[in-house]
C-alpha positions in Angstrom: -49.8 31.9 -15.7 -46.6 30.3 -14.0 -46.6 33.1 -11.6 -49.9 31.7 -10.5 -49.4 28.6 -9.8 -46.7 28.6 -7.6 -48.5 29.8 -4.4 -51.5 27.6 -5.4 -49.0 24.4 -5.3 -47.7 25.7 -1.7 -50.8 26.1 -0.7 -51.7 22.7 -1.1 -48.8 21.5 1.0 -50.2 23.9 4.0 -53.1 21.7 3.9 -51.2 18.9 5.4 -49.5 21.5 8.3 -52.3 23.7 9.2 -55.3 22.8 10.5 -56.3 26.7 10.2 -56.3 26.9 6.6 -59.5 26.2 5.0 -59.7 24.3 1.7 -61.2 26.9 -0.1 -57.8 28.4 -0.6 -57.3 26.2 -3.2 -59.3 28.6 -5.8 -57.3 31.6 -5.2 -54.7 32.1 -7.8 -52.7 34.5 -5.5 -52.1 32.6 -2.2 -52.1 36.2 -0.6 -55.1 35.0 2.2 -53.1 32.5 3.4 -50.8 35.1 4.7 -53.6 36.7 6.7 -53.7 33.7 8.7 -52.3 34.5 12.8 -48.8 32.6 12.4 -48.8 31.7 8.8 -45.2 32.4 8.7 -44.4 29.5 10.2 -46.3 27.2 8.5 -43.8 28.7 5.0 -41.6 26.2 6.7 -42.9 23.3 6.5 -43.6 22.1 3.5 -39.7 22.7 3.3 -38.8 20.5 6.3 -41.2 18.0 5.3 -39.2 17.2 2.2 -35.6 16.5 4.1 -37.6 13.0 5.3 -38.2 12.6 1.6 -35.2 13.5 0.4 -33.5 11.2 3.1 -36.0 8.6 3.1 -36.6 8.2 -0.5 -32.8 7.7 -2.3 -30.2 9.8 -0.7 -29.3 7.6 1.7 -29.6 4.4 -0.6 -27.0 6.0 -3.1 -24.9 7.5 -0.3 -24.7 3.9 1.6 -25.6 0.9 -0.9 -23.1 1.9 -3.2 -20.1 2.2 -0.4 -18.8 -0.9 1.5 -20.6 -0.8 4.3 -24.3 -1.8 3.2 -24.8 -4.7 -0.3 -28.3 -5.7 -1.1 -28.4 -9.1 -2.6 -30.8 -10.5 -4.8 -32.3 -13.5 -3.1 -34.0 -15.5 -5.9 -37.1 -12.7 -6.8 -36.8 -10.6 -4.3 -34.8 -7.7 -4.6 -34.1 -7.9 -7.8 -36.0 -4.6 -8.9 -34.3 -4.3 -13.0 -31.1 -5.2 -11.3 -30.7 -1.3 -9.9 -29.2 -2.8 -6.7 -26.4 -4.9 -8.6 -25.6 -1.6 -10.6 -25.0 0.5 -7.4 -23.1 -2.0 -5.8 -21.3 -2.3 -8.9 -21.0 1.0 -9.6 -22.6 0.3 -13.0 -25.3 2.8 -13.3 -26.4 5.1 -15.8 -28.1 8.2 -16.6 -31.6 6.6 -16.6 -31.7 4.5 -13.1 -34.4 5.7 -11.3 -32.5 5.9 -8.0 -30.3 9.0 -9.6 -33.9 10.3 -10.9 -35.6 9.9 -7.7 -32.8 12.0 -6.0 -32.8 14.9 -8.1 -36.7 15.3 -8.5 -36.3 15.2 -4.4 -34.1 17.9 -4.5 -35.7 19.7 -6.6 -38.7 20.0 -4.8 -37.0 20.7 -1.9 -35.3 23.9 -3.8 -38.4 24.6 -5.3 -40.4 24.8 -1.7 -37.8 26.9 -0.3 -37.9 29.4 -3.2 -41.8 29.4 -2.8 -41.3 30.3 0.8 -38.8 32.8 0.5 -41.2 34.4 -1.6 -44.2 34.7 0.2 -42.4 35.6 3.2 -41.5 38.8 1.1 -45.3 39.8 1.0 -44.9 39.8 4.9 -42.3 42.8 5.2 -44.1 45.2 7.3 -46.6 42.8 8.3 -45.0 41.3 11.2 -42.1 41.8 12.8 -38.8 42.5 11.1 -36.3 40.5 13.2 -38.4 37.5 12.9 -38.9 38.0 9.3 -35.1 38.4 9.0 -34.6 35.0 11.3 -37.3 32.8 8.9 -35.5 34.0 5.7 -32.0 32.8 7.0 -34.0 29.3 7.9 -35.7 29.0 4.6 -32.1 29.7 2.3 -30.5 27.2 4.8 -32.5 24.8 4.3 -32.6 25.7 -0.3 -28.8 25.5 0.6 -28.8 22.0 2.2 -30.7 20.7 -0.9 -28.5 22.3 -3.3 -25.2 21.1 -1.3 -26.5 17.5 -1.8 -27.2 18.3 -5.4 -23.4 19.8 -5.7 -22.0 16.4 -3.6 -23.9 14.2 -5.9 -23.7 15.8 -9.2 -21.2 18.4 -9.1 -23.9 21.2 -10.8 -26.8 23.2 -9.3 -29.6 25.0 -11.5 -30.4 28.0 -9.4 -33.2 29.6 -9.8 -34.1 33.2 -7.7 -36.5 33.5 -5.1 -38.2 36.2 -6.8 -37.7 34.5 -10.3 -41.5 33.3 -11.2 -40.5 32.7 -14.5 -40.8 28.6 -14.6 -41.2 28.8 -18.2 -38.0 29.3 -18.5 -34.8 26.9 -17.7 -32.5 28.6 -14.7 -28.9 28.7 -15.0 -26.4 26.4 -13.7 -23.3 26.4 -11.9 -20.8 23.7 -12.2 -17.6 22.8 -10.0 -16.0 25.8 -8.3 -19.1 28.4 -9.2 -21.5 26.0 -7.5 -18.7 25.6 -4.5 -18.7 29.3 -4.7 -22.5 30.0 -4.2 -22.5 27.5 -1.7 -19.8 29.1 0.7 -21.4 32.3 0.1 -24.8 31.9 0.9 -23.5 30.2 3.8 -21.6 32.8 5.1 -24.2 35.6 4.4 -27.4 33.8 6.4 -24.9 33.3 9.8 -25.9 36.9 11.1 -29.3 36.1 11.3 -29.5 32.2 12.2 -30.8 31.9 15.7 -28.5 29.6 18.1 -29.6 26.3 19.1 -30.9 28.0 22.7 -33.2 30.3 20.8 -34.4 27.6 18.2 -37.0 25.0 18.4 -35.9 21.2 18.2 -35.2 19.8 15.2 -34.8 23.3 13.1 -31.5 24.4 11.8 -29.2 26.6 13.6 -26.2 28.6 13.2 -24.1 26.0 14.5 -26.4 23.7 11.6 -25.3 26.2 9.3 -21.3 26.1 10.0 -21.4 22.4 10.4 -22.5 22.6 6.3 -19.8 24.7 5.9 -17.5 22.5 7.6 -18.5 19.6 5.0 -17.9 21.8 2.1 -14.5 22.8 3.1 -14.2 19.2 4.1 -14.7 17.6 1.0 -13.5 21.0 -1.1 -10.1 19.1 -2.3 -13.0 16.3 -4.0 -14.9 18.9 -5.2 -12.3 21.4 -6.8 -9.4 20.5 -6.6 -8.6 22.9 -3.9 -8.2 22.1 -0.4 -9.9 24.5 2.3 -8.4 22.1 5.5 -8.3 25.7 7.2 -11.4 26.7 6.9 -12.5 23.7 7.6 -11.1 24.0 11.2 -12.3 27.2 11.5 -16.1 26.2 11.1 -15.5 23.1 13.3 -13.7 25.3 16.0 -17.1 28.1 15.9 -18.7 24.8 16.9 -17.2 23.3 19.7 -16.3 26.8 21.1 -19.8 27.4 22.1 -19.9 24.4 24.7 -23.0 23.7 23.5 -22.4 20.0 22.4 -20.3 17.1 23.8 -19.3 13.0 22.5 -22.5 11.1 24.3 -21.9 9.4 27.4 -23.9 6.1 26.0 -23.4 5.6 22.3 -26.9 3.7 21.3 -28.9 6.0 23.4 -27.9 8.5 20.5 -30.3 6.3 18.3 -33.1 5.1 20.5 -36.8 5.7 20.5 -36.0 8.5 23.3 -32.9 10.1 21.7 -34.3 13.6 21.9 -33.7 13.4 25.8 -30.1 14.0 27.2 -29.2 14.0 23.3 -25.5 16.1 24.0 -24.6 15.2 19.8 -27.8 16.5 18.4 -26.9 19.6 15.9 -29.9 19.0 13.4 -32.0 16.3 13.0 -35.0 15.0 11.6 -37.9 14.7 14.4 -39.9 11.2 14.7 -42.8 10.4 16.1 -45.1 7.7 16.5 -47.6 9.3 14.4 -45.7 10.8 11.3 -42.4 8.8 11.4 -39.9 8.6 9.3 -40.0 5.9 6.5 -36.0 5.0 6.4 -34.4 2.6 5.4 -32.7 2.6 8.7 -35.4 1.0 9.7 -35.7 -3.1 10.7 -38.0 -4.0 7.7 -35.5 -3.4 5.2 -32.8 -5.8 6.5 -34.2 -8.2 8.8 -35.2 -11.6 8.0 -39.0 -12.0 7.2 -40.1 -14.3 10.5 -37.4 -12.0 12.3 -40.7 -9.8 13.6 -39.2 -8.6 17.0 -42.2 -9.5 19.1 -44.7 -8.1 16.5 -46.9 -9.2 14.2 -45.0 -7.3 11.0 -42.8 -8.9 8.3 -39.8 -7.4 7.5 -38.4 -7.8 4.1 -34.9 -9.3 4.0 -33.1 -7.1 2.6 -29.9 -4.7 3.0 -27.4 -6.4 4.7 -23.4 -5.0 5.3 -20.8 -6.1 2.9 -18.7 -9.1 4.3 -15.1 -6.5 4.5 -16.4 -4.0 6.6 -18.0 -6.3 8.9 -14.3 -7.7 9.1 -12.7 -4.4 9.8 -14.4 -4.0 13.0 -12.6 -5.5 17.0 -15.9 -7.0 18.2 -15.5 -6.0 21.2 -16.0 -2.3 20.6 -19.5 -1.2 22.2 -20.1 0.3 18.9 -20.4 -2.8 17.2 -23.4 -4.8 19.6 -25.6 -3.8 22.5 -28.2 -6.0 24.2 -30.5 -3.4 25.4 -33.1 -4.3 23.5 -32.8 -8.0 23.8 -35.6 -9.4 26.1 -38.2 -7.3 24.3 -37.4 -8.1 20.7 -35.4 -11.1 20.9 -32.4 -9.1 19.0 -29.4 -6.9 19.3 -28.9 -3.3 17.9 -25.8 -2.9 16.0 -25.0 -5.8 13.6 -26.8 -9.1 13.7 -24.6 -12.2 13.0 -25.3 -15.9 13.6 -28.4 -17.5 15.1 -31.2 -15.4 15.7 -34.2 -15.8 18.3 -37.8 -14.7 19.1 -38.6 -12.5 22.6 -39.4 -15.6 24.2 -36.0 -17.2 23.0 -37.1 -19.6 20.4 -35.1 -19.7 17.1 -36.7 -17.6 14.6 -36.7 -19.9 11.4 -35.9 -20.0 8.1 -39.0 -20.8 5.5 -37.3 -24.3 5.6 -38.4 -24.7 9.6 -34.3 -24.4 10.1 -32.7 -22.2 12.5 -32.0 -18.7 10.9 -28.5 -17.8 11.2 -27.0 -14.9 9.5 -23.9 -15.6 7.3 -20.7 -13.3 7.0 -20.5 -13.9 3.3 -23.6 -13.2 0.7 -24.0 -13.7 -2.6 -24.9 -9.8 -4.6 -26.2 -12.4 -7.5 -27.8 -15.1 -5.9 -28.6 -15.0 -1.7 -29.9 -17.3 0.3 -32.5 -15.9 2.8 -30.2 -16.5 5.6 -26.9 -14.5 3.7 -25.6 -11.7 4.9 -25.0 -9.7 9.0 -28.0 -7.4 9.2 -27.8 -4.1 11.0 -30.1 -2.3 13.4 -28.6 1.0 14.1 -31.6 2.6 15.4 -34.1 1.2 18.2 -36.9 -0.1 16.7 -40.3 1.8 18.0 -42.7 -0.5 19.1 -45.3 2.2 19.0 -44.8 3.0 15.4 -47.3 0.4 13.9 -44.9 -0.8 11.4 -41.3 -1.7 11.3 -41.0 -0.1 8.5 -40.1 3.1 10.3 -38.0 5.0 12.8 -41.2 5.7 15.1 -40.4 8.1 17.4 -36.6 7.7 16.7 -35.0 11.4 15.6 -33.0 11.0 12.7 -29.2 12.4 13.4 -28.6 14.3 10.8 -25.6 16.6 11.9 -23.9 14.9 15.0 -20.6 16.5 17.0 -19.0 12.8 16.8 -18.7 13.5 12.9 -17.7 17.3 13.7 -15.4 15.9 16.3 -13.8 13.6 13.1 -13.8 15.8 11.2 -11.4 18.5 12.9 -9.1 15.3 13.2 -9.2 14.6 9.3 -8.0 18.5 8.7 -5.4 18.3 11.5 -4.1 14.9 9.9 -4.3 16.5 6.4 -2.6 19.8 7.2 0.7 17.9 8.8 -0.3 18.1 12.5 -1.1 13.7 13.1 0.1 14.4 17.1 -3.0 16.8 17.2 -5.4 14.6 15.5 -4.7 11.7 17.4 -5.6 13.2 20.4 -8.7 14.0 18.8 -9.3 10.6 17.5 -8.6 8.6 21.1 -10.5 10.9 22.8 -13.6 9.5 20.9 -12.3 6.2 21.2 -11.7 6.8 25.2 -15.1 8.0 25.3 -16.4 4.9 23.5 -14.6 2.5 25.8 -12.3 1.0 22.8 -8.4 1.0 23.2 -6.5 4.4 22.2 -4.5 4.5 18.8 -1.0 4.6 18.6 -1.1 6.3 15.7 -3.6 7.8 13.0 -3.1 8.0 9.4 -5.6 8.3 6.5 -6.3 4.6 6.6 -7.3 4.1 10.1 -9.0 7.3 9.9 -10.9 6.1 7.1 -12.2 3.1 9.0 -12.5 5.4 12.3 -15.3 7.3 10.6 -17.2 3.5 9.4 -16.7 2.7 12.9 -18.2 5.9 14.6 -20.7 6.5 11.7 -21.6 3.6 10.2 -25.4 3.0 8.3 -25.5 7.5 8.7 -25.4 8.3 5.2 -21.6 9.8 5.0 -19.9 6.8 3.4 -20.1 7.5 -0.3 -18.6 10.8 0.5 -15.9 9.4 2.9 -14.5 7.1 0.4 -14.5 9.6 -2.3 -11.9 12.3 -0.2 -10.1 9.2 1.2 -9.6 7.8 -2.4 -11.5 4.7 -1.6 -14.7 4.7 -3.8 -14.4 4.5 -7.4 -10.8 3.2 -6.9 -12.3 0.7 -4.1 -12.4 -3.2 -4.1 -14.9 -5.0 -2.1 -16.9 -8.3 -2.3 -18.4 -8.2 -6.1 -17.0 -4.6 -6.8 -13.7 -4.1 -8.6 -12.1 -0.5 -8.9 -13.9 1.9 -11.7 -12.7 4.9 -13.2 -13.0 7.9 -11.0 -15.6 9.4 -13.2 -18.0 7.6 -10.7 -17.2 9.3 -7.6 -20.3 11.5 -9.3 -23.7 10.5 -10.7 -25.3 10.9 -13.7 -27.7 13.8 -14.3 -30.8 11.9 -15.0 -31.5 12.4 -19.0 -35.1 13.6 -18.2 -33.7 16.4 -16.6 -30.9 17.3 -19.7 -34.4 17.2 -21.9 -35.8 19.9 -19.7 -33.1 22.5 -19.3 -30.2 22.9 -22.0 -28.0 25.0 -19.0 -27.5 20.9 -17.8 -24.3 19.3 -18.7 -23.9 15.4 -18.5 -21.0 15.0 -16.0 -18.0 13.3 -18.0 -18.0 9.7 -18.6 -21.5 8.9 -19.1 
């Protein structure tokens, strides 16, 4: 029976993909008409893709972000509140029940679980359609199972995989913990490369083979925090592959990289996530989340005053670094991308008020217990997309995913770490020349640290960044004290321990 419903679930997800397929499909316990259909074998990828905005959307980026010291999200009287899960990831106080860490690995799940289901009907194709193609979409489909899993493996340290061809739901798959799971990662990796098409043969916004070696560059990046065992070389190697093929270069304008238009002239873009105004992408690096509610841009939309960036990383940053502010967007929205401090105003240049009638202006400081409305320097990395319908999302914004300004960052951090600073300084000032801010006179771990929050900050890497710089469970920061290291991972959620026996709780909770 479990072999069965498999292809009936995926065929479900076509649905929302394919106007082709006809809803009758829905009855057959096979799913083998829907490969009948002319150019089915694209549509195997979709439901996959799909899923990344969910993943990304839904609590990746919340526990990647909200629990590092670049992003707090106060409770403000009633609102945001939520069972106290906020003050727990600020805190670093969470458990094996919080429905963030739940929410994340049912995500990522799925995503595995698509992939698989892909891979599998894309078997019933061999012969059907033409070999290197049928070569090309396997390598997409376990890129994309392996992209899931490597967030699984940086978030939990352990990966139940489960076989393509393994129908057998019934029955709990195996896991593999620590350097096993490091080792199927690099593996699988390595083995797809042949047969990943390059970024001039691939459609925007699928992965690549430079995708590919830019997630092997983040496991050998962060393999010393995963293992114990450092992999600075092949870390280099991977970033080297990249930059080799000439195919990328740092942006000449660094907020064009995040506007409504970014998939023009984008020279950064390795993978991302497409926008549009239609099916956009519901993130919470979007304006509702932080702005103030009468902060509306122009529109007719409330936001809902929330995330906000934690008072010591807004003090790390030289104001004057372009990074840090642009007015581009000023006369149509009344604001600033970048972060938001001080009074605030409407398009027409009115103060926007407080629900007091006062003059909203945004506080350094916040309260994580207690907020006023007006606490804490908001942040609006990405243009907002008036053509969305709702502030609530990215619009036509593409979601940067993999960027070269990271890759670029992170050759520097394996120079620095393998004894050769001279080397990654130069590669750290030429960002910073190319960013119009002041060169370095010298790089060690804790400017680089702060070089990445600079460059990257609000992207999702920061939980991940502290961890290899020895800044996150060991970190201090408004209303978090250090914590033992056994937080630099989360919980496996106890509903998924009930379900497969392979699971281990990670040590310490």
């Amino acid at each position: 029976m479990a072999k069965k419903l498999i292809p009936v679930a995926f065929a479900t997800v076509f649905l929302a993909f394919s106007c082709s397929l006809e809803e009758e499909v829905l009855d057959e316990s096979s799913g083998d008409n829907l490969l009948e259909e002319p150019g089915i074998e694209m549509n195997l990828l979709a439901p996959v893709y799909s899923q990344l905005t969910s993943v990304i959307a839904g609590d990746l980026w919340t526990l990647n972000e909200a629990s590092s010291d670049e992003v707090v999200v106060p409770t403000r009287g009633l609102d945001w509140e939520d069972g106290g899960k906020w003050k727990q990831l600020h805190r670093h106080s969470w458990n094996a029940a919080s429905g963030l860490v739940l929410g994340l690995w049912t995500a990522l799940e799925t995503g595995v679980s698509r992939a698989n289901t892909g891979l599998l009907l894309l078997e019933r194709l061999e012969g059907k359609r033409d070999p290197t193609l049928i070569r090309a979409l396997r390598a997409e489909l376990r890129m994309l199972r392996a992209l899931y899993r490597y967030w699984q493996y940086d978030c939990f340290r352990q990966i139940p995989v489960r076989d393509a061809e393994d129908e057998d739901y019934l029955t709990p798959p195996p896991v593999l913990k620590n350097q096993e799971a490091f080792e199927w990662l690099e593996t699988e990796l390595l083995s797809i490369l042949p047969d990943m098409k390059p970024m001039v043969e691939q459609d925007y916004g699928r992965v690549t083979d430079d995708a590919a070696r830019f997630l092997l560059a983040k496991l050998y990046l962060n393999a010393a925090a995963y293992t114990g065992q450092p992999a600075w070389e092949q870390c280099l190697e991977q970033c080297a592959a990249i930059i080799n093929t000439g195919r990328y270069q740092l942006a000449d304008d660094y907020f064009h990289l995040f506007s409504v238009d970014n998939e023009v002239d984008n020279t950064e873009a390795i993978f991302v996530l497409r926008g549009s105004s239609q099916q956009s992408l519901e993130l919470f690096l979007g304006a509702a989340v932080t702005l103030h509610w009468h902060q509306r841009l122009g529109t007719s939309l409330w936001p809902f005053n929330g995330f906000c960036t934690v008072p010591d990383f807004f003090h790390t940053w030289d104001q004057s670094d372009p990074r840090f502010q642009d007015e581009r967007i000023r006369a149509a929205t009344g604001a600033n991308l970048g972060f938001l401090a001080g009074p605030q105003y409407h398009p027409d240049g009115s103060p926007v008020l407080t629900t007091d009638g006062e003059p909203l202006a945004y506080t350094v400081e916040v309260d994580l217990y207690n907020a006023t409305e007006w606490e804490g320097v908001r942040v609006l990395k990405y243009e907002p997309d008036p053509a969305s319908g709702t502030l609530h999302f990215l619009g036509r914004c593409d979601f940067l995913l993999f960027r070269f300004a990271d890759l670029h960052l992170m050759k520097a951090e394996a120079l620095l770490r393998l004894g050769r600073p001279q080397e990654a300084l130069a590669l750290a000032n030429e960002l910073r020349e190319n960013r119009g801010v002041p060169a370095l006179d010298e790089l060690t771990e804790d400017v680089l640290v702060k070089e990445r929050g600079f460059e990257l900050y609000w992207e999702g890497w920061r939980r991940q960044d502290l961890i290899r710089f020895g800044r996150f469970a060991a970190g201090a920061w408004t209303d978090k004290q250090p914590v033992p290291a056994y937080r630099n991972v989360f919980p496996v959620p106890q509903t998924a321990l009930d379900v497969n026996p392979n699971l281990e709780q990670n040590p310490g909770y």
